[in-house]
C-alpha positions as CSV (number, residue, x, y, z in Angstrom):
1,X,0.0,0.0,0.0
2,X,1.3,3.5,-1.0
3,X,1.1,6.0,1.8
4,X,1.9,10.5,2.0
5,X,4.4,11.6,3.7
6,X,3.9,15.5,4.6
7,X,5.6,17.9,1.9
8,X,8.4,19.9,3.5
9,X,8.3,23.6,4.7
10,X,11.3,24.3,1.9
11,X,8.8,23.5,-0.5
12,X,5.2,24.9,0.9
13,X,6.7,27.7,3.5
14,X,5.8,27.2,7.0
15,X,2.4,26.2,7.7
16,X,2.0,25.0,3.8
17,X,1.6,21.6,4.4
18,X,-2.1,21.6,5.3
19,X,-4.5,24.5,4.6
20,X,-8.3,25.1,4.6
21,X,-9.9,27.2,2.1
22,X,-13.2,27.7,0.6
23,X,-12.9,25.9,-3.1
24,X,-15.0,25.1,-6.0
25,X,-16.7,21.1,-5.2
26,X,-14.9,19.1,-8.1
27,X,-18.0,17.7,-8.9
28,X,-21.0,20.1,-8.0
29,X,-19.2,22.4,-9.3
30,X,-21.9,25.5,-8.9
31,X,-21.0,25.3,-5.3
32,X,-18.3,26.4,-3.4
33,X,-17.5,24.5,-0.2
34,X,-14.3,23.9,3.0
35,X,-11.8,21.9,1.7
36,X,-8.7,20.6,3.4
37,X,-5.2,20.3,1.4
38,X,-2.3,18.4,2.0
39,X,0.7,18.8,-0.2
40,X,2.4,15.6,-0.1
41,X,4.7,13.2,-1.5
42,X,3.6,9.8,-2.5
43,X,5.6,6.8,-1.6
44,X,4.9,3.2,-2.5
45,X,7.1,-0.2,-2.9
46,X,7.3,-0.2,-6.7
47,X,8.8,3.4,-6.9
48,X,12.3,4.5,-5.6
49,X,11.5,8.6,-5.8
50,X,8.7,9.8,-4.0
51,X,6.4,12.0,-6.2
52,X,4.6,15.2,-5.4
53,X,0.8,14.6,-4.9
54,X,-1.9,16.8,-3.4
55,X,-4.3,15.4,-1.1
56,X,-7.3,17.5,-1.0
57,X,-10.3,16.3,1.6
58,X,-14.0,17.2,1.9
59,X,-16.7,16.6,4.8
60,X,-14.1,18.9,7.8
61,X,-16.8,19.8,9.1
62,X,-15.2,22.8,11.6
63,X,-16.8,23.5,14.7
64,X,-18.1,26.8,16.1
65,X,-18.7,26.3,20.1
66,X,-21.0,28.9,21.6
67,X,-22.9,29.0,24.9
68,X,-26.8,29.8,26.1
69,X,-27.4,31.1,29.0
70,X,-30.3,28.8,29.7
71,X,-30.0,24.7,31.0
72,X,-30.5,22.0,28.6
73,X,-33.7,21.0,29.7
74,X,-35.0,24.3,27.9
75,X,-33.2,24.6,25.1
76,X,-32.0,21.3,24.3
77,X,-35.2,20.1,23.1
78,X,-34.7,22.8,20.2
79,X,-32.1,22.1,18.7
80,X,-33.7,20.7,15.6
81,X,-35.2,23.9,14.8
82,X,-32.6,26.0,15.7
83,X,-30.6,23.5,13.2
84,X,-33.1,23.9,10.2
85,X,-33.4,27.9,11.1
86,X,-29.8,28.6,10.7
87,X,-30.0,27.0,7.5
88,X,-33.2,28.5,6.2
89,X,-31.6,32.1,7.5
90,X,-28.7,31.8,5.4
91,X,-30.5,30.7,2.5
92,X,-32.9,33.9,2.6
93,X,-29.3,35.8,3.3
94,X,-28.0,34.9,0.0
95,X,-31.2,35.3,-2.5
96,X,-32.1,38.8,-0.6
97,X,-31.2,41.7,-3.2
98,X,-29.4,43.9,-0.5
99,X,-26.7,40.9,-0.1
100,X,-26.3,40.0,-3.6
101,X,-25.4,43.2,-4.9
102,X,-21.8,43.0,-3.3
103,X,-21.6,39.5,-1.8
104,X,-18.5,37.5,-3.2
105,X,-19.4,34.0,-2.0
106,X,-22.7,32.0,-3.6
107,X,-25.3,30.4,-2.0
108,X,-24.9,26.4,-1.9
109,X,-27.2,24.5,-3.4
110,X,-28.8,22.0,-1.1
111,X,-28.3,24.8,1.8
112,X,-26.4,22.6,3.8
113,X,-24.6,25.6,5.4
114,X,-24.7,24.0,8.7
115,X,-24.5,20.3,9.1
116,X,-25.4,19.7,13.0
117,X,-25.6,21.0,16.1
118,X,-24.4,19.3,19.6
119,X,-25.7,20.8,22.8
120,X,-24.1,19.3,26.4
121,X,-25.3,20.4,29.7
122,X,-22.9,23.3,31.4
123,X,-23.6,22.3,35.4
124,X,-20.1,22.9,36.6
125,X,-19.9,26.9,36.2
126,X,-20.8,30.0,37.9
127,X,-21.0,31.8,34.2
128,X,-17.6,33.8,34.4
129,X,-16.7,32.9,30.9
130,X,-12.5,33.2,30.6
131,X,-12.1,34.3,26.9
132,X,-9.0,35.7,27.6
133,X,-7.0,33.0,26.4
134,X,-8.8,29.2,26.0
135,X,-11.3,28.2,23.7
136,X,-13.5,26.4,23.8
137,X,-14.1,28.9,26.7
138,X,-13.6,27.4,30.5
139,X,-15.4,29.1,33.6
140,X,-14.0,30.4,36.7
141,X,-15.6,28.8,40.2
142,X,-16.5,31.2,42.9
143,X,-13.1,31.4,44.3
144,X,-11.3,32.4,40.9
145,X,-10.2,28.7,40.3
146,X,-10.5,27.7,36.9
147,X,-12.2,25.0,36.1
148,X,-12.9,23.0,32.6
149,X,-16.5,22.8,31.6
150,X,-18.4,19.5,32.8
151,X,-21.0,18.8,30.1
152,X,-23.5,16.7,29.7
153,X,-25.6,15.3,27.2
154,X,-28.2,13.4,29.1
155,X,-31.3,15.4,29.7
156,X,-32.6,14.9,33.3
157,X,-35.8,16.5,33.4
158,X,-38.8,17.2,30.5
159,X,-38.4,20.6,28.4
160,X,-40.2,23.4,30.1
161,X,-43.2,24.9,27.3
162,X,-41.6,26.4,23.9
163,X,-42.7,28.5,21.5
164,X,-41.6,30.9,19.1
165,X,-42.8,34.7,18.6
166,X,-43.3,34.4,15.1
167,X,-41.5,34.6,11.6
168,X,-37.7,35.1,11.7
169,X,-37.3,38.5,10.2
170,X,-33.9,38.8,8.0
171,X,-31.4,41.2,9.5
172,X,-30.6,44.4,9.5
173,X,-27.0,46.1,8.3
174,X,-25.2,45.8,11.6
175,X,-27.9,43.6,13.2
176,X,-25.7,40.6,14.9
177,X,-22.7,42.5,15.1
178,X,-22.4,43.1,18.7
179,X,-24.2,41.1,21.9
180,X,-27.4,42.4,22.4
181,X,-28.0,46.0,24.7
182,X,-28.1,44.7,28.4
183,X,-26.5,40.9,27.9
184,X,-23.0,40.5,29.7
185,X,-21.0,37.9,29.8
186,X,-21.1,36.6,33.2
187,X,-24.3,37.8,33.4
188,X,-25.5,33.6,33.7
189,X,-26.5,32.3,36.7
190,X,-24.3,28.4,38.1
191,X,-25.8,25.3,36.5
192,X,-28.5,27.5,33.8
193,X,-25.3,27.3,30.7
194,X,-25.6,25.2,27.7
195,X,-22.7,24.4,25.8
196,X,-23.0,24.7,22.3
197,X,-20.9,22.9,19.1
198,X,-21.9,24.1,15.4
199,X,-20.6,21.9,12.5
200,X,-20.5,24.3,9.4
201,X,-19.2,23.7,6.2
202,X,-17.2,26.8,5.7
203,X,-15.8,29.9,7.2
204,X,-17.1,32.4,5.3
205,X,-21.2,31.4,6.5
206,X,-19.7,31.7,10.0
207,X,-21.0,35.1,10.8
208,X,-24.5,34.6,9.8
209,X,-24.6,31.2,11.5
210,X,-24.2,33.5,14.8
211,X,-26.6,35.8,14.0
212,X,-28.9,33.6,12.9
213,X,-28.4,32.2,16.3
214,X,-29.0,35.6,18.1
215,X,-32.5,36.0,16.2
216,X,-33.6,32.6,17.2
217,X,-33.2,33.1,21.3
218,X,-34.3,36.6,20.7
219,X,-37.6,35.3,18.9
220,X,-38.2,32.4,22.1
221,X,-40.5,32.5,24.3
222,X,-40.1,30.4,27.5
223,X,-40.5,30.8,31.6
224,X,-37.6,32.6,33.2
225,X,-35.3,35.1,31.4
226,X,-35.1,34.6,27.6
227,X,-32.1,32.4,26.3
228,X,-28.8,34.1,25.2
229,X,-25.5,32.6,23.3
230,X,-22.1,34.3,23.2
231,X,-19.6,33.1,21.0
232,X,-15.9,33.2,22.8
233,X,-13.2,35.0,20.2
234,X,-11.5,32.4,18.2
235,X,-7.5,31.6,19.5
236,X,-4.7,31.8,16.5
237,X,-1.8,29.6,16.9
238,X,1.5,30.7,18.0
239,X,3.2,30.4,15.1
240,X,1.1,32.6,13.0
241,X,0.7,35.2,15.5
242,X,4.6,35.5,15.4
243,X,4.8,34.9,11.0
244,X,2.0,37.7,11.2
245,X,3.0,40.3,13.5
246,X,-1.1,40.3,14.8
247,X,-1.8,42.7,17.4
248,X,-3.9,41.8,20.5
249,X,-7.6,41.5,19.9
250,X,-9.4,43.1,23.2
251,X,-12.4,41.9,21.7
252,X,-14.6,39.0,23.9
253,X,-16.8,37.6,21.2
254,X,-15.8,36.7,18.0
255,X,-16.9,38.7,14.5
256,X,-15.5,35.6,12.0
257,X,-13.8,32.3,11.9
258,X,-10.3,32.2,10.9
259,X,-9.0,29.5,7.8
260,X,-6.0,28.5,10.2
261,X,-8.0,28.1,13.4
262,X,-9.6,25.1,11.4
263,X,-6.3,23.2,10.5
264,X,-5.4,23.8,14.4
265,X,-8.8,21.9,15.1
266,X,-8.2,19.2,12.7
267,X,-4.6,18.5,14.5
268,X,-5.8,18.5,17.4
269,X,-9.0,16.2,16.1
270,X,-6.9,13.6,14.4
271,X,-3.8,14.2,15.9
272,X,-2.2,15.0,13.0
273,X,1.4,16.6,13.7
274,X,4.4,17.5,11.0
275,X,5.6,13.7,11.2
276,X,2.2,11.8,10.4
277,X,1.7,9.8,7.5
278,X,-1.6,9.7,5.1
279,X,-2.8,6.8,3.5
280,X,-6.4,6.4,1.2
281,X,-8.3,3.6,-0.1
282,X,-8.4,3.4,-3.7
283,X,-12.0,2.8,-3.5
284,X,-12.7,6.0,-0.9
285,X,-11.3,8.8,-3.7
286,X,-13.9,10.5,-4.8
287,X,-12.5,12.3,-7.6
288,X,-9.1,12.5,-9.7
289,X,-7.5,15.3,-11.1
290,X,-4.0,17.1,-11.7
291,X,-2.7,21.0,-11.8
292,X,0.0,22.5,-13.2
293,X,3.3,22.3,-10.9
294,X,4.4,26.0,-9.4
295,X,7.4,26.5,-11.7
296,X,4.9,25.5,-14.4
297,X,6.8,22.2,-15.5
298,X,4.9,19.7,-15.4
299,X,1.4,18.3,-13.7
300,X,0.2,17.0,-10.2
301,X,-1.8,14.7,-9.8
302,X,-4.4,15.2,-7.4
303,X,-7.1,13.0,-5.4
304,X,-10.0,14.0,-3.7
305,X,-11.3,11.9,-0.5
306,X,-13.7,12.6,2.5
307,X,-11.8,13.4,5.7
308,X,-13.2,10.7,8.0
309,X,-12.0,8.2,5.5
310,X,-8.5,9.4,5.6
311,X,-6.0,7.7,7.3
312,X,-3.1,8.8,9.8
313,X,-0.7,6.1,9.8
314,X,1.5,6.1,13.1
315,X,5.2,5.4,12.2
316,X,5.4,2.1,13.5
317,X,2.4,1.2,10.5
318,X,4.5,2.6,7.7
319,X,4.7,-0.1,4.6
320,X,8.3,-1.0,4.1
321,X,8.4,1.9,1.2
322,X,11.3,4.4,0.4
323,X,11.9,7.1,3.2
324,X,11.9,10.8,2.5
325,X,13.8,12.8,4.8
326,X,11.8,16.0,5.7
């Protein structure tokens, strides 16, 4: 069996080697969807010099983690419709005439903008959210110990009565922007939070899944105080704070969802550091292509596979192929 090793930074630059960007689907090709790359080289028994391939992988799915300020037994029963509303909100975003006239990015055609929604009960915080420097966020017990979240995901009691206000108006210029007037951040009270995990399909729909978000608490009608969700500012890596010179962002909620803060989630997902190997079934790539080689001499081939049906080969699992030295 051939497997990838990872291409080296003299070729790709630092942080080359795997990238996420928003690119044309090879095969529905009116839509424009998060796809993973690898630059690699390929190495299998028949062949003595590895040869440059790119690996490029669909079905990410990043995660957006947000938290509502009221307990699972309320909102959790909801999550359907809050799942179908996002969707349905982006929709009407894109085909609206106000967004069209200078949006960039198209609408996808089956409007899977998000593709599912996790909610796990919060009981182990006083609602202090530290975004200062963690995400997903953590919470601070009453004696300014930090503590990781504790969730949950069984519901222990029935969901209180539901129901919604009404049609979900589209929003405003501005509208989502900043938390709504009179909602701080550790304004929750111990054991109300819900923590919240978004699976989208690409960074650029990230904003108006939040908003989207905003206007379906603000549009719920239940007993007690109506539900709020904050989004914690997203955390850059190290390594491309220092490559970009970024300055400190003071803010506490996030405006978008950063390209590299999803490679940093998919390392950390599958474990996947500078050393790991790749392999794919011949029977899991989806679609086959090549592009022209950067000096322009030349093609590379490329393959197309579903991330969950890629595999990270530890290095006592390599096939006895030819080594490259990275």
């Amino acid at each position: 069996m051939a497997y990838f090793s990872q291409a080296s930074t003299s070729d790709v630059g630092i942080g080359g080697g795997v990238t996420f960007s928003t690119e044309q689907h090879p095969k529905k090709r009116e839509n424009r969807i998060g796809m993973l790359t690898l630059h690699v080289y390929e190495h299998s028994a028949d062949t003595t010099e590895p040869r440059k391939m790119i690996v490029k992988c669909s079905k990410v799915d990043p995660v957006l983690t947000g938290r509502i300020s009221r307990e699972l037994a309320i909102v959790g029963a909801h999550k359907d419709a809050l799942h179908k509303h996002i969707n349905s909100y982006i929709y009407k975003q894109y085909t609206s005439y106000s967004w069209k006239s200078d949006c960039t990015m198209s609408p996808l055609s089956d409007s899977l903008y998000v593709l599912g929604i996790q909610m796990m009960e919060d009981d182990n915080c006083d609602g202090t959210i530290d975004t200062s420097n963690t995400f997903p966020p953590v919470c601070k017990d009453a004696g300014g110990k930090t503590n990781t979240t504790t969730r949950k995901s069984t519901q222990t009691q029935p969901p209180k009565p539901f129901t919604f206000t009404g049609v979900v108006p589209l929003a405003k210029s501005g509208d989502g922007d900043t938390i709504p007037d009179g909602i701080a951040l550790g304004a929750f009270a111990k054991g109300t939070g819900t923590m919240m995990e978004i699976k989208f399909c690409r960074v650029e729909d990230v904003p108006m899944i939040m908003q989207a978000c905003r206007v379906f608490f603000r549009n719920v009608t239940c007993s007690g105080k109506r539900p709020e969700v904050v989004f914690a500012r997203g955390v850059m890596p190290g390594w491309w704070k220092l490559g970009n010179d970024t300055p400190f962002d003071f803010k506490k909620t996030r405006d978008t969802f950063d390209n590299i803060e999803v490679v940093e989630q998919v390392r950390s997902r599958r474990d996947i550091h500078y050393f790991s190997r790749f392999a794919v079934d011949d029977a899991n790539i989806t679609f086959s292509t090549r592009v022209k080689n950067t000096d322009g001499n030349g093609w590379i081939p490329v393959i197309y596979v579903d991330f969950p049906k890629l595999i990270v080969l530890n290095g006592d699992t390599l096939p006895a192929t030819p080594q490259l030295d990275n």
